[in-house]
Backbone bond lengths (Angstrom), bond angles and torsions (degrees), N, CA, C in turn:
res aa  C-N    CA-C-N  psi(-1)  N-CA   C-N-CA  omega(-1)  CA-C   N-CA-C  phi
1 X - - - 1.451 - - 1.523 108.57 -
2 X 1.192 111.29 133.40 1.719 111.40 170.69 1.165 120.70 -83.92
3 X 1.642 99.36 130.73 1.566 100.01 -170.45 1.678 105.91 -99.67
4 X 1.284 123.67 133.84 1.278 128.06 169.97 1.911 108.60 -119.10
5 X 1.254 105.58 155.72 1.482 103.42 158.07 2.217 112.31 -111.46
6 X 1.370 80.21 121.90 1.797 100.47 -176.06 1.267 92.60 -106.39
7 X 1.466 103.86 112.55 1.842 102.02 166.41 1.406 99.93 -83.21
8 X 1.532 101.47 147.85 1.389 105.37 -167.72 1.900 112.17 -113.80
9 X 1.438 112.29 52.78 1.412 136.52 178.78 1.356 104.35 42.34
10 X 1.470 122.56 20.04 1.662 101.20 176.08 1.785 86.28 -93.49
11 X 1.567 91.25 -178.25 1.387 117.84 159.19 1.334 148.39 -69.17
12 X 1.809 100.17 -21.18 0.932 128.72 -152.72 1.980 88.58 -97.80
13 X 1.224 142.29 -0.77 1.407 119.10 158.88 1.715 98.16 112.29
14 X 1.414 105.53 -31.98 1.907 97.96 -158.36 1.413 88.03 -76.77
15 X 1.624 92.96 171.25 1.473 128.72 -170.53 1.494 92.81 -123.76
16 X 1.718 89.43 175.11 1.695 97.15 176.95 1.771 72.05 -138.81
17 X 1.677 102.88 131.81 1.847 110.94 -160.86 1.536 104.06 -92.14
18 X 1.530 121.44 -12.27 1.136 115.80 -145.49 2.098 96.59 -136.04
19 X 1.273 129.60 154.22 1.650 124.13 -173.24 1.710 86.64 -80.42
20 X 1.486 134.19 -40.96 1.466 125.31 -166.42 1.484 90.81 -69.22
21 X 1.325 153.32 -79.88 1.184 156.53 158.02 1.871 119.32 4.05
22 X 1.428 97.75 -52.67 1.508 98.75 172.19 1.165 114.16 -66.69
23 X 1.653 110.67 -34.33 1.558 106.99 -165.20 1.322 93.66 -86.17
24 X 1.470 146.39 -18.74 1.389 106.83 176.73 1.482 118.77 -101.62
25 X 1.415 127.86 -6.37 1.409 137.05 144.27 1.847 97.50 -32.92
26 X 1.218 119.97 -79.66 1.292 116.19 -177.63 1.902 120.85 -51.51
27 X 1.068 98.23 -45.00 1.419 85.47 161.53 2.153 121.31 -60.41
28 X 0.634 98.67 -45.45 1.512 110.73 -176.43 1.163 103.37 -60.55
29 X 1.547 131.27 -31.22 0.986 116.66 172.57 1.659 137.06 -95.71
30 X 1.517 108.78 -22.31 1.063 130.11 130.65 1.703 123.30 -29.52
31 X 1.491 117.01 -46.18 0.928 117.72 173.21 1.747 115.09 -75.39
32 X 0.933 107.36 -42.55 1.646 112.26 -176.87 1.705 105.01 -66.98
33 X 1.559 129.70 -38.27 1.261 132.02 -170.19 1.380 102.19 -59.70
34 X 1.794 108.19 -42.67 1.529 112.55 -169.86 1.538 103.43 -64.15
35 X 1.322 99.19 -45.53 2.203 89.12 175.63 0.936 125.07 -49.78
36 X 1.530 113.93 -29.82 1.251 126.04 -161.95 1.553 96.89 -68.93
37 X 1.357 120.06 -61.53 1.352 111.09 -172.67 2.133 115.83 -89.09
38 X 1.340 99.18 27.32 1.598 95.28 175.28 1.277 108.71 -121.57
39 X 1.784 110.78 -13.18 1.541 106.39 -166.30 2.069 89.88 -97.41
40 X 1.293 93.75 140.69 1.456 96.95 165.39 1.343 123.51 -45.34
41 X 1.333 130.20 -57.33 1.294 132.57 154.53 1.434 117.21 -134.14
42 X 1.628 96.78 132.95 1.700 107.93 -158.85 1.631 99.67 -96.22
43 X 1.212 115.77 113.30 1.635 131.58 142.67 1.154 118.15 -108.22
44 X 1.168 101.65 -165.03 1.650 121.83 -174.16 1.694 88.43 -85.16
45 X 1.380 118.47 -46.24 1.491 118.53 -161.11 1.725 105.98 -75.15
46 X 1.549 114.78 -25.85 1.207 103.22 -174.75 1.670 122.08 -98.11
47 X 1.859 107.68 -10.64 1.424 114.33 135.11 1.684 135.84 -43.68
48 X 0.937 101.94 -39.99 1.558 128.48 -166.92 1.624 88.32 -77.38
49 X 1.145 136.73 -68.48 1.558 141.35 -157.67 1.535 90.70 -67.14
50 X 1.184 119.05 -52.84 1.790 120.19 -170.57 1.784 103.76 -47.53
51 X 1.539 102.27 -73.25 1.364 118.27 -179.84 1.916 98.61 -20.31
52 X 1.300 86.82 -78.51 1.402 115.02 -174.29 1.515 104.01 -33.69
53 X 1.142 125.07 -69.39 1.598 139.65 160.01 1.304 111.19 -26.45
54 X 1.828 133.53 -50.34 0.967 139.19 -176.32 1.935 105.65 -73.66
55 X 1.174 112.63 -40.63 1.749 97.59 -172.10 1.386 95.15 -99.45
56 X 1.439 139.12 23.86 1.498 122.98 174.04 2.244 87.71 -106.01
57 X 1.630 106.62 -27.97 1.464 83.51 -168.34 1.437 96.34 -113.93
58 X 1.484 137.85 -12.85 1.658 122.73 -176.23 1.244 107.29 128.43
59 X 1.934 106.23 -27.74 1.929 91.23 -147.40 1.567 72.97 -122.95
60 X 1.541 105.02 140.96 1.784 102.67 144.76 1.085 131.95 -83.43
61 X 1.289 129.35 171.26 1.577 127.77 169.28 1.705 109.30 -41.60
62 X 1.870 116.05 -42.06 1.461 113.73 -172.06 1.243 101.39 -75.58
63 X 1.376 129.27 -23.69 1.793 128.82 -173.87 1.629 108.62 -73.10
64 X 1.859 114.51 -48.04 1.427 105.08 161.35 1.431 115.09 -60.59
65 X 1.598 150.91 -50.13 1.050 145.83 -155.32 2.102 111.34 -68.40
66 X 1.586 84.53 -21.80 1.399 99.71 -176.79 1.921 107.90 -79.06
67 X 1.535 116.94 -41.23 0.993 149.25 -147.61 1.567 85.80 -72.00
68 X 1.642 81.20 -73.95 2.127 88.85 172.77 1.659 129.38 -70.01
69 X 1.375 103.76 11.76 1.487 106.92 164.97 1.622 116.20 -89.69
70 X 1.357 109.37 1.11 1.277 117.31 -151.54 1.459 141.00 31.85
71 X 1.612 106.76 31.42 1.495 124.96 -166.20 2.334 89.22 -99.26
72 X 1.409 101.34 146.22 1.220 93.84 160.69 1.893 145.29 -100.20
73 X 1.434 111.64 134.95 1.695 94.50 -167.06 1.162 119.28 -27.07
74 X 1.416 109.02 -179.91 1.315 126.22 -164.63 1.782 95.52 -94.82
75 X 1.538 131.53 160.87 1.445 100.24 178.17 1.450 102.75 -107.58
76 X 1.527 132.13 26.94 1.313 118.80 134.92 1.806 116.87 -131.57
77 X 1.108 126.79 -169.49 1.203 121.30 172.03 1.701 104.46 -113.51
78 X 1.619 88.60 120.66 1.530 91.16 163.99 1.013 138.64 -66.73
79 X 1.384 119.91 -23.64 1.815 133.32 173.93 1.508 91.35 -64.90
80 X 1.512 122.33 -41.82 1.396 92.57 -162.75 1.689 108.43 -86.64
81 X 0.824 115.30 2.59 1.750 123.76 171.99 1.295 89.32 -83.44
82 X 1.239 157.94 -120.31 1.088 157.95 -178.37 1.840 120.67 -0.83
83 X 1.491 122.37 -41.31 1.123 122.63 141.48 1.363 133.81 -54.59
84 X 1.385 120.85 -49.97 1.339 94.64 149.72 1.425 151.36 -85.99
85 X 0.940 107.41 10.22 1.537 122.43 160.11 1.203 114.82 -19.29
């Protein structure tokens, strides 16, 4: 595996050591920005209820937003390629 150091724009100094590592830091955060602007008000608690919302019924907030775009899924999931990495 190739190791790189990706500073990961905080302040705080850390790296992400590894290219599979960067890419899912960047996904995750990508993912959190999008909550940020879909959830009415974004906490930790109103992430947490969504998530939660998403594996008790199937769909996430991005699967309805997708649903009502009338565009169709993707036919795999990239998060989960990237999760298992």
């Amino acid at each position: 595996m190739k190791t790189s150091n990706f500073h990961n724009g905080s302040s705080d100094g850390r790296t992400t050591k590894t290219v599979s590592g960067a890419r899912r830091r960047t996904v995750l955060v990508s993912v959190l920005e999008s909550l940020r602007l879909h959830l009415p008000g974004f906490t930790h608690r109103s992430v947490q209820v969504d998530v939660m919302n998403w594996r008790s019924k199937g769909e996430s907030l991005f699967g309805r937003l997708l649903k009502s775009s009338g565009r169709a899924p993707p036919a795999t999931s990239r998060l989960q390629d990237l999760i298992s990495e």
